[in-house]
GUDRENPA-663539 format. One record per atom (N, C-alpha, C): residue number from 1; residue in three letters; atom name; x negated, y, z negated. Coordinates in Angstrom, 3 decimals. Layout:
N
<r k="NUM" r="ALA" a="CA" xx="X" yy="Y" zz="Z"/>
...
# end
This chain:
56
<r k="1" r="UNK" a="N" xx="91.275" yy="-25.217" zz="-64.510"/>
<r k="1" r="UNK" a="CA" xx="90.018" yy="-24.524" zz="-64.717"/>
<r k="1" r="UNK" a="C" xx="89.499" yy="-24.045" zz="-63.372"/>
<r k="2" r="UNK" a="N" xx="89.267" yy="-22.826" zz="-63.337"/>
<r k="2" r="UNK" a="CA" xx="88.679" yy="-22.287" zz="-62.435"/>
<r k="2" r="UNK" a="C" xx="87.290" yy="-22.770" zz="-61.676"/>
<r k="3" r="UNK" a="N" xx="86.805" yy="-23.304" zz="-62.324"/>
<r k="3" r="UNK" a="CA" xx="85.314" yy="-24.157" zz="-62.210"/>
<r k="3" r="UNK" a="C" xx="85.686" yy="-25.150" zz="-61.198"/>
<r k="4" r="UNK" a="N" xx="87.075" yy="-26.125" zz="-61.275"/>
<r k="4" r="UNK" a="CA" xx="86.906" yy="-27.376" zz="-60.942"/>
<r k="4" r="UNK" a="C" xx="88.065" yy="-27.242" zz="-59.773"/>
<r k="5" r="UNK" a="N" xx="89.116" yy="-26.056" zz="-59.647"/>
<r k="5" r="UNK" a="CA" xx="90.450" yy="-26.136" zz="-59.173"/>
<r k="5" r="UNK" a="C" xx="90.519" yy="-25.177" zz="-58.073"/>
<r k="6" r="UNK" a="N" xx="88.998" yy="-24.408" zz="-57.482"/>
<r k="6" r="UNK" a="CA" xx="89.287" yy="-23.380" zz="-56.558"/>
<r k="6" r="UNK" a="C" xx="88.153" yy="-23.622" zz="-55.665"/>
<r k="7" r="UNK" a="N" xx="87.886" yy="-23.247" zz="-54.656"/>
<r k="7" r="UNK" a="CA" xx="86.847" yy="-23.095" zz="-53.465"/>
<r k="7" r="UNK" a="C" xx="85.824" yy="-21.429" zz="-53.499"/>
<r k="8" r="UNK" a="N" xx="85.558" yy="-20.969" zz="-54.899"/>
<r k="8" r="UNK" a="CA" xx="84.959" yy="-20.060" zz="-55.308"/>
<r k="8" r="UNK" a="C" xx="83.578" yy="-20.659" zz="-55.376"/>
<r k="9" r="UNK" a="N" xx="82.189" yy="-19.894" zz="-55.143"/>
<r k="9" r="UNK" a="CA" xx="81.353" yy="-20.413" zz="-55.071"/>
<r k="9" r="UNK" a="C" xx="81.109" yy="-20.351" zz="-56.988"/>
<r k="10" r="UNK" a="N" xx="79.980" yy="-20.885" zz="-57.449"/>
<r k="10" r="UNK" a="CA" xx="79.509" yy="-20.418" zz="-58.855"/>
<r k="10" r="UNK" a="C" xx="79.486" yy="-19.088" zz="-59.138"/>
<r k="11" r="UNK" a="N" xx="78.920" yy="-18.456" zz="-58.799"/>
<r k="11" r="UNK" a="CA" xx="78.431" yy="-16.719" zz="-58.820"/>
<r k="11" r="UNK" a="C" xx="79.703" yy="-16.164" zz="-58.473"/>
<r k="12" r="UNK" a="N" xx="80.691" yy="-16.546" zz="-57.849"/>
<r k="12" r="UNK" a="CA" xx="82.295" yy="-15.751" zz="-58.093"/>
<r k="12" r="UNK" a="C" xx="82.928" yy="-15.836" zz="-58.657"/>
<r k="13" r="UNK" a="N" xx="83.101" yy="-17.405" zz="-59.540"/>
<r k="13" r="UNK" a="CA" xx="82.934" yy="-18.154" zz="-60.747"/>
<r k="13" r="UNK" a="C" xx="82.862" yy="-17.218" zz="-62.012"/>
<r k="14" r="UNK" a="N" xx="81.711" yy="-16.978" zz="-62.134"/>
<r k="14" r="UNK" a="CA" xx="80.975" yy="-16.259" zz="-63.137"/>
<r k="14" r="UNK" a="C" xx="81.610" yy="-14.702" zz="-63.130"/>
<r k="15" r="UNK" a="N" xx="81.298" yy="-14.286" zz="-62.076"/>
<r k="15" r="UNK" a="CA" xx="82.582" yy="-12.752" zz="-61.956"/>
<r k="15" r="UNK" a="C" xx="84.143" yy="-13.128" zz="-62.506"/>
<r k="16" r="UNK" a="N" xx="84.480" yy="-14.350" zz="-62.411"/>
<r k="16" r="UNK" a="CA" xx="86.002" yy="-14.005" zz="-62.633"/>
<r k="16" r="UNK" a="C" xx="85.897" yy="-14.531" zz="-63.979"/>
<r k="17" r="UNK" a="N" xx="85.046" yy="-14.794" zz="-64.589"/>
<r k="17" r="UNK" a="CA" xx="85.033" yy="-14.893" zz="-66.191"/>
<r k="17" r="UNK" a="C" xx="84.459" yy="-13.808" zz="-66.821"/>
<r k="18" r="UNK" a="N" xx="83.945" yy="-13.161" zz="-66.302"/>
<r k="18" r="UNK" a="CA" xx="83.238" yy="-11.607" zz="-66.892"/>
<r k="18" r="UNK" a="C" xx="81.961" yy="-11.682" zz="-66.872"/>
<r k="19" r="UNK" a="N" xx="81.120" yy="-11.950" zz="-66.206"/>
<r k="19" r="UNK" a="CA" xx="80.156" yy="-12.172" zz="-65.975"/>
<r k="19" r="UNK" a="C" xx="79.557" yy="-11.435" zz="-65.130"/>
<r k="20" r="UNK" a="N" xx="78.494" yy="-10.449" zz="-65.023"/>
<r k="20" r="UNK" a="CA" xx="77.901" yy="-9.695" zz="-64.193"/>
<r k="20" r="UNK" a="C" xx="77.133" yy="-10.589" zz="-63.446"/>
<r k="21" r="UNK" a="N" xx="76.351" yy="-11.412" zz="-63.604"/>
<r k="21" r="UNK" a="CA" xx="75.107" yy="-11.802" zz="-63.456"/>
<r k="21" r="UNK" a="C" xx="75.820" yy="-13.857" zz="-63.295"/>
<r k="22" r="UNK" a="N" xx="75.119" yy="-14.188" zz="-62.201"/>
<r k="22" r="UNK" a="CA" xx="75.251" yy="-15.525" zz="-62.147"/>
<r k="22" r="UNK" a="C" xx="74.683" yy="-16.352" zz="-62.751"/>
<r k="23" r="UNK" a="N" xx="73.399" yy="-15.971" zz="-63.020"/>
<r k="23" r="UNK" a="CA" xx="72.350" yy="-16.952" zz="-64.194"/>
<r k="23" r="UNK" a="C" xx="72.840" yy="-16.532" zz="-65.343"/>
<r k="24" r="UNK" a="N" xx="73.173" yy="-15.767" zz="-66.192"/>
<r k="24" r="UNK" a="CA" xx="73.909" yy="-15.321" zz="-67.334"/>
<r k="24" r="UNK" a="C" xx="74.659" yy="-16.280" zz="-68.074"/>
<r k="25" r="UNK" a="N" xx="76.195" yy="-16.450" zz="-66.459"/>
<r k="25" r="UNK" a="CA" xx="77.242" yy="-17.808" zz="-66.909"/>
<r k="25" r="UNK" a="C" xx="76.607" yy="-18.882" zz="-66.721"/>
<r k="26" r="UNK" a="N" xx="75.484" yy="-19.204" zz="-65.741"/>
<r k="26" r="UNK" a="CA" xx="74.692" yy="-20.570" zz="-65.800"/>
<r k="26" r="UNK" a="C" xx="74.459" yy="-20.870" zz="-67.143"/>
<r k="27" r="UNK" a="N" xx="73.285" yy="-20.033" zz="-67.719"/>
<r k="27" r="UNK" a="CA" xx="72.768" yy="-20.380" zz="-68.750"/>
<r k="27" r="UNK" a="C" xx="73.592" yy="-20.404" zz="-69.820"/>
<r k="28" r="UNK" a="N" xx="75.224" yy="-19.307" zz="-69.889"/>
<r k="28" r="UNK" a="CA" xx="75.809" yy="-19.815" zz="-70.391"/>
<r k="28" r="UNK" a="C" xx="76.317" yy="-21.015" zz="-70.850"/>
<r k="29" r="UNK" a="N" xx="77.102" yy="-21.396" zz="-70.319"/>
<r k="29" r="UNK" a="CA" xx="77.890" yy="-22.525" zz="-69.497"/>
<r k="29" r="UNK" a="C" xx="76.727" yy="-23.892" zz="-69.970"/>
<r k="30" r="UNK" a="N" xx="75.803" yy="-23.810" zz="-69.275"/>
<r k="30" r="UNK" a="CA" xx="74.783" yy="-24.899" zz="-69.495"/>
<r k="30" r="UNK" a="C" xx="74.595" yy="-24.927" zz="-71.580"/>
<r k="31" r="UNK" a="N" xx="74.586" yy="-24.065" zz="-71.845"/>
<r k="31" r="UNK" a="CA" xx="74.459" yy="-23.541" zz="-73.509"/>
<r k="31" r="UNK" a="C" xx="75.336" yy="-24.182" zz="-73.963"/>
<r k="32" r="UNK" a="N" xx="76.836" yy="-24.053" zz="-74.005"/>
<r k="32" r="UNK" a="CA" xx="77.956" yy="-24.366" zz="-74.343"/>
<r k="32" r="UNK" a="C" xx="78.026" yy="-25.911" zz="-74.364"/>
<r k="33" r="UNK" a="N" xx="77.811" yy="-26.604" zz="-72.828"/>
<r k="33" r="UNK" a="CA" xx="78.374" yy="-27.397" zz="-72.321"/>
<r k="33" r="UNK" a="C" xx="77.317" yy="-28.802" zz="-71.935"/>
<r k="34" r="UNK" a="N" xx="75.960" yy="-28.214" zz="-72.136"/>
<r k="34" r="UNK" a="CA" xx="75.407" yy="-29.049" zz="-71.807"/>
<r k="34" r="UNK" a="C" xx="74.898" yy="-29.766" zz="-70.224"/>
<r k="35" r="UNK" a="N" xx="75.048" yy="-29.095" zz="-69.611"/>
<r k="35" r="UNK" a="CA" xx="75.199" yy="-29.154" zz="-68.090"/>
<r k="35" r="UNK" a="C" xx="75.209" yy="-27.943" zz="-67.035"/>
<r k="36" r="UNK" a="N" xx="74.809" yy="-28.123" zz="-65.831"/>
<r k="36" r="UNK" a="CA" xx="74.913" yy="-26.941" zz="-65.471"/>
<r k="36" r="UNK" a="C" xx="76.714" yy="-26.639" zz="-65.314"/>
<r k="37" r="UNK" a="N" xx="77.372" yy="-25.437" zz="-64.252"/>
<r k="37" r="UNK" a="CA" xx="78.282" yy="-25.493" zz="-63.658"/>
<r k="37" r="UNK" a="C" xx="78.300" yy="-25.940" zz="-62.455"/>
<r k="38" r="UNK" a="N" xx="77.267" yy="-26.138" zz="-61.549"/>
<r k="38" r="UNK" a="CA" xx="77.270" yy="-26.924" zz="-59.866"/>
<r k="38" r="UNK" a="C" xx="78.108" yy="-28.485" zz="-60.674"/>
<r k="39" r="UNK" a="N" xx="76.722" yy="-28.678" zz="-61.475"/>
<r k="39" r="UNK" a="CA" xx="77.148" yy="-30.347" zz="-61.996"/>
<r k="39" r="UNK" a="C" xx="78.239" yy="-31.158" zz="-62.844"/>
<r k="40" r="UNK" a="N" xx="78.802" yy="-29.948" zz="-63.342"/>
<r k="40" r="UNK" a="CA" xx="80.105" yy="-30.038" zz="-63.763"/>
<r k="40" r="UNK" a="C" xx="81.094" yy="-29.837" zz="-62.214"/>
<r k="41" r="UNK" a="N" xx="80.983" yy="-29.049" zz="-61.838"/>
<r k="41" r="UNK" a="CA" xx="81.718" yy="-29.641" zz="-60.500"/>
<r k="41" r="UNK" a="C" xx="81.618" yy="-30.625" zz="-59.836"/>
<r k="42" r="UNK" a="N" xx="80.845" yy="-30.939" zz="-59.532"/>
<r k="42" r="UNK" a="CA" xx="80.102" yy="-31.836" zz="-58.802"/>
<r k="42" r="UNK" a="C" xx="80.882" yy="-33.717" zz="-59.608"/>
<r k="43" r="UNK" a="N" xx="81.112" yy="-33.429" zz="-61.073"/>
<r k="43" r="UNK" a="CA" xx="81.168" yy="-34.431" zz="-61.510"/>
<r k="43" r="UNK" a="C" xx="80.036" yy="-35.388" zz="-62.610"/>
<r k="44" r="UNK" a="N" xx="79.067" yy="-34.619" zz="-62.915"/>
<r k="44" r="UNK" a="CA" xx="77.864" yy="-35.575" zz="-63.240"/>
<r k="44" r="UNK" a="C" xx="78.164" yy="-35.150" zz="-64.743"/>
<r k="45" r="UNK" a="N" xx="79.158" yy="-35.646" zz="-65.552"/>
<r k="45" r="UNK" a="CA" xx="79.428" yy="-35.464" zz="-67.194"/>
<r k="45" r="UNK" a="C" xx="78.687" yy="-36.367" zz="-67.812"/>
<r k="46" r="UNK" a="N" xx="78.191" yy="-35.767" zz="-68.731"/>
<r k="46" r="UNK" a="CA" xx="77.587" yy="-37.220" zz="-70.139"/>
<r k="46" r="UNK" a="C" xx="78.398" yy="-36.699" zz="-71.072"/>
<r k="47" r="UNK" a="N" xx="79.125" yy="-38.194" zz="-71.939"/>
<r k="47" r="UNK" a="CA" xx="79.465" yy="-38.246" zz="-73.020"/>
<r k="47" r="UNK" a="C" xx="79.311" yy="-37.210" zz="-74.167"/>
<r k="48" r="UNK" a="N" xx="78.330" yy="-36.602" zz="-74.244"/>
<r k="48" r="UNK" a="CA" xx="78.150" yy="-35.275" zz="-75.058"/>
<r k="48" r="UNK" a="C" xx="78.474" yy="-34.245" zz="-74.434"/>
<r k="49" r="UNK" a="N" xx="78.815" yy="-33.918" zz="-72.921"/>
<r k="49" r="UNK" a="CA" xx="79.142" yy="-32.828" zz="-72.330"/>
<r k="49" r="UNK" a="C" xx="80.939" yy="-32.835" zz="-72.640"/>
<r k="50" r="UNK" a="N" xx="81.279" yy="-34.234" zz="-72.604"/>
<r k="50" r="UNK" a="CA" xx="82.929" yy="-34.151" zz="-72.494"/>
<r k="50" r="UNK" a="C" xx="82.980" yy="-33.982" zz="-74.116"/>
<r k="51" r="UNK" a="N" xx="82.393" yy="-34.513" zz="-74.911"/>
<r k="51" r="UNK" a="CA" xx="82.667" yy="-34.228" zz="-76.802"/>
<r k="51" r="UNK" a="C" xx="82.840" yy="-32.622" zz="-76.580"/>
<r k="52" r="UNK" a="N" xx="81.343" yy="-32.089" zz="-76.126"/>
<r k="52" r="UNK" a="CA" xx="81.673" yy="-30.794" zz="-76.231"/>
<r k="52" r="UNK" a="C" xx="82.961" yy="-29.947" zz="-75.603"/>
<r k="53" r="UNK" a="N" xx="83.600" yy="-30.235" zz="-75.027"/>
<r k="53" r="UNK" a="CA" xx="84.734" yy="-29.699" zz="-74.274"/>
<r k="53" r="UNK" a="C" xx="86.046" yy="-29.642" zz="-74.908"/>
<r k="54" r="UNK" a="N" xx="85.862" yy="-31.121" zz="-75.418"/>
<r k="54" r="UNK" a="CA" xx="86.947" yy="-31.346" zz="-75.852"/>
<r k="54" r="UNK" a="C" xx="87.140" yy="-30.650" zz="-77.742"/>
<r k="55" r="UNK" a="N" xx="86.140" yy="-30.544" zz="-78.261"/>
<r k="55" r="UNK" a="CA" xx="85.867" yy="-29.588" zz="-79.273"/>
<r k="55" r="UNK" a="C" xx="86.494" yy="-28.451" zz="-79.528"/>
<r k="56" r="UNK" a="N" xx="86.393" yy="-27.874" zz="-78.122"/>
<r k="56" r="UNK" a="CA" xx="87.058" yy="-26.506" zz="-78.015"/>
<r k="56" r="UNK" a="C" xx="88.350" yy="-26.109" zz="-78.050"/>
# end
């Protein structure tokens, strides 16, 4: 995953998923997932963030 496996900041992140706009995939991402994307990098998962993932 691009999120967790490259030295891209968030907002380049968000461009290489199709994303114009960096708050866009935030609020995406946070929508989906329950979390931001810093904090998913970062590591800070709750139990409902990994259900949701693994869902998909």
């Amino acid at each position: 995953m691009v999120l967790v496996k490259s030295d891209l900041n968030i907002a380049e992140v968000g461009l290489e998923c199709g994303y114009d706009n960096a708050s866009h995939f935030s609020t995406a991402f946070k929508k989906q997932f329950g979390l931001r994307p810093l904090d998913f990098r970062r590591g800070k998962l709750s139990m409902s963030s990994i259900s949701k993932m693994l869902d998909m």
